[in-house]
C-alpha positions in Angstrom: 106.1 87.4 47.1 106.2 84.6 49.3 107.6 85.2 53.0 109.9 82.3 54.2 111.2 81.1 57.5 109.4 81.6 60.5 106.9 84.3 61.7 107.9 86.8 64.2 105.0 85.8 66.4 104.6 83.5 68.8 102.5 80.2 68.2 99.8 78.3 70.0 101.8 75.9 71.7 104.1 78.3 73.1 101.5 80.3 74.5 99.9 77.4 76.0 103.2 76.7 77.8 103.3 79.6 79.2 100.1 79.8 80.6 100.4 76.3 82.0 103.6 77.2 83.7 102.2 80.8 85.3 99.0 78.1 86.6 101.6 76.3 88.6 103.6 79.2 89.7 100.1 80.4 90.7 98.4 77.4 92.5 101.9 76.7 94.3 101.7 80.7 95.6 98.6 80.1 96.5 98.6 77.4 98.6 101.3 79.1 100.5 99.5 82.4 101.2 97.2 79.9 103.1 99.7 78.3 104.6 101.2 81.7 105.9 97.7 82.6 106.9 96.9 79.8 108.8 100.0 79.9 111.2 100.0 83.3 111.7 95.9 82.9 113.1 97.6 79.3 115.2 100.1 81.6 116.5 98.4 84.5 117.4 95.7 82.3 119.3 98.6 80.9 121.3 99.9 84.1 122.0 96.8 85.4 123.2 95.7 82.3 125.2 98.9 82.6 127.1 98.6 86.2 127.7 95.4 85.8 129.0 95.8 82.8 131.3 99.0 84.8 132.8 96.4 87.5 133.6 94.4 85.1 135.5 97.5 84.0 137.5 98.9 88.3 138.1 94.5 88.2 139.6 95.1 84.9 141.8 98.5 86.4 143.2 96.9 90.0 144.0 93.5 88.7 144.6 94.7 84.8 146.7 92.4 82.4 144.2 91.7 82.3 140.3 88.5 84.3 139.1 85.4 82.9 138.8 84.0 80.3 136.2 81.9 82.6 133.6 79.9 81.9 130.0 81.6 82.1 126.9 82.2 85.6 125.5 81.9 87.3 129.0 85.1 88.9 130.9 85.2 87.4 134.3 85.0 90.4 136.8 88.2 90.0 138.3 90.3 90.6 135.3 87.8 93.5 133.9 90.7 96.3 135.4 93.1 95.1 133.0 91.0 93.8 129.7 87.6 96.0 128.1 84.2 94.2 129.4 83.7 93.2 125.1 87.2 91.4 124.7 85.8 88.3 124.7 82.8 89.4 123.0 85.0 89.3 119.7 86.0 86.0 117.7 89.4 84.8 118.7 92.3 84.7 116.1 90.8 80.8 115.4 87.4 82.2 115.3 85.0 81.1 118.4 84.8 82.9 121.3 86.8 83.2 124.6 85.5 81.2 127.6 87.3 81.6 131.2 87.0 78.2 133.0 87.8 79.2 136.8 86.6 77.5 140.1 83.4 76.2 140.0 83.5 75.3 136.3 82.0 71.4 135.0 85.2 71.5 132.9 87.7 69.0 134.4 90.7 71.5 133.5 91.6 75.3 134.5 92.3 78.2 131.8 91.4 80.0 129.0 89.2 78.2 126.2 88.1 78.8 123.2 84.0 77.8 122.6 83.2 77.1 119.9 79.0 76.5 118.9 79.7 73.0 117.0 82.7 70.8 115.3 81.4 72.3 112.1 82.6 75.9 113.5 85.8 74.6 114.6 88.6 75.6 112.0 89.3 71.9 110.2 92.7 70.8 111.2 94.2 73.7 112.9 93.4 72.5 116.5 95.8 69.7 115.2 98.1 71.9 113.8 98.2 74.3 117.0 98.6 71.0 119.5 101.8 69.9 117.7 103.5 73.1 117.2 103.1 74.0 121.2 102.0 71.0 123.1 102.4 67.2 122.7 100.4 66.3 120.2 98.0 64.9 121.7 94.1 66.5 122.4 93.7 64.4 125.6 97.0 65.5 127.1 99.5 68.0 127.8 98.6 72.0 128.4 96.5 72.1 125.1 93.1 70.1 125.5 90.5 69.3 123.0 86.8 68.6 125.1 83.6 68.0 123.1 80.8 68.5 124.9 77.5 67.2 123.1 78.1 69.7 119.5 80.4 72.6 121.3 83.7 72.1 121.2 86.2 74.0 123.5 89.9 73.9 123.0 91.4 74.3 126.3 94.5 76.2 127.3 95.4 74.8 131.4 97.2 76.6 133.5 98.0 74.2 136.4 
């Protein structure tokens, strides 16, 4: 006998439909687990930035002047009480590592930075992103500063 009328399964097309849809659904979820990912590290490195440079300014209120200039990745003396010697030894939340610029720095600003070794360790597009969601806008104004020096870069956090 002869079977008539359609098949209980399901054909090529429709499966291809499917899995074309589930690839959108997929790419579009996708692209906003980075976006999620991506503030959270902007806002965390804001966070921390701010929490640090009001550290400086509790050390120049108890101490009468703003700790000393140090390298990259090294806690400057006057705020070891408060922070472990390795915190800035670490990556930050943007990757790079924590620099205090204090008095006697060649920077032209006061406050916490973040050193990076070149622009190609710099995080593409979220020093942009991080300047217009708490600043200005702008890298050469406001409280959030973009300096490249040679290949480092150093996004700086002023405190004055």
């Amino acid at each position: 006998m002869r079977q008539t009328g359609r098949s209980s399964g399901v054909s090529l097309i429709e499966l291809v439909v499917v899995v074309t849809i589930i690839a959108i659904l997929a790419t579009v979820a996708a692209s906003r687990v980075i976006d999620i990912r991506s503030d959270a590290q902007i806002n965390a490195t804001f966070s921390e930035a701010n929490r640090l440079n009001r550290l400086a300014m509790t050390a120049r209120a108890l101490i009468g002047r703003l700790p000393n200039d140090v390298n990259q990745g090294v806690v400057p003396s006057e705020l070891r009480p408060a922070l472990f010697a390795s915190s800035f030894s670490s990556p930050t939340p943007a990757g790079g590592l924590w620099d205090w610029n204090g008095p006697g720095t060649t920077m032209p600003h006061l406050g916490m930075s973040i050193f990076f070794t070149s622009t190609t360790a710099e995080p593409a597009g979220m020093y942009a992103k991080l300047d217009a969601k708490f600043d200005d806008g702008s890298a050469n104004s406001g409280k959030i500063r973009r300096h490249v020096a040679g290949s480092r870069v150093l996004w700086c956090f002023l405190i004055d």
